[in-house]
C-alpha positions, 0 to 999 in steps of 0.5 A: 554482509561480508567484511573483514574485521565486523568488530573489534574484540573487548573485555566484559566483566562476565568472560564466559558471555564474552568467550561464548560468542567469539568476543563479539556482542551478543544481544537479546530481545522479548516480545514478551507483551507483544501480540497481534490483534484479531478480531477489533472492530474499533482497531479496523476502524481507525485504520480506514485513514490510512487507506491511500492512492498511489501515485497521488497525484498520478503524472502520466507514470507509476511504477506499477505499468509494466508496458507503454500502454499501461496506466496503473495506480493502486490503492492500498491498505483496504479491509478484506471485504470492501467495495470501491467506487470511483466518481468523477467530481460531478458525482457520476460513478464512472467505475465500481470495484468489489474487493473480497480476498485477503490483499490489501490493495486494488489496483485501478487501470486508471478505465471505466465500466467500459474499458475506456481510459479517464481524462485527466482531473480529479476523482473521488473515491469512495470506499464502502467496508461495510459496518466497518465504516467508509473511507473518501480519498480525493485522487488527481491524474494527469494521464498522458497522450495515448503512444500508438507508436509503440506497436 
């Protein structure tokens, strides 16, 4: 950020710190107690709640389509080994999604097994991380007409 006066001078009691930093404020911080976690089954556990769909609900548009023929939704926060399976609400899998890799999301081309586009409703999502837990997500799409006009 570029700006023309960032602060005004002051005084301090210490002059020293004060001078060794142009007049301006210096500050410090630890992390001192702070470390990553690895390796704890029940932390990776409780963050199986916060695996998400997005967008939820789905409106015909995501920001994560890069064309007029796209459709796009991810799912996001997922362990490094998973598996995904999509239902409809009658209980008919409509697609399977195996995930092995260290991203923490999948994206969905909103298709079955098949390539063929959804209809528009509602879908259970089932995720399987194994002796992790599992995790359901209940999605709604509303997709829009197909545009062959764009060609």
């Amino acid at each position: 950020i570029r700006v023309e006066k960032p602060f005004a001078a002051f005084g301090t009691a210490s002059s020293v710190q004060a001078s060794s930093n142009d007049s301006l404020p210096r500050y410090s911080f630890s992390t001192t107690g702070f470390s990553p976690t690895t390796e704890a089954v029940d932390v990776a556990v409780e963050e199986l709640d916060n695996i998400r769909v997005v967008p939820n609900p789905y409106y015909g548009f995501s920001t994560y389509e890069t064309s007029q023929l796209d459709n796009m939704v991810k799912i996001t926060n997922l362990p490094e080994i998973c598996t995904i399976s999509i239902f409809t609400t009658s209980g008919t899998l409509i697609r399977q999604i195996r995930k092995d890799n260290s991203m923490t999301y999948v994206e969905w081309d909103l298709k079955n097994t098949y390539d063929v586009p959804i209809a528009s409703g509602v879908y259970i999502i089932h995720v399987d991380a194994g002796d992790l837990g599992e995790k359901i997500v209940k999605w709604f799409g509303a997709m829009r007409p197909v545009d062959l006009n764009s060609f």
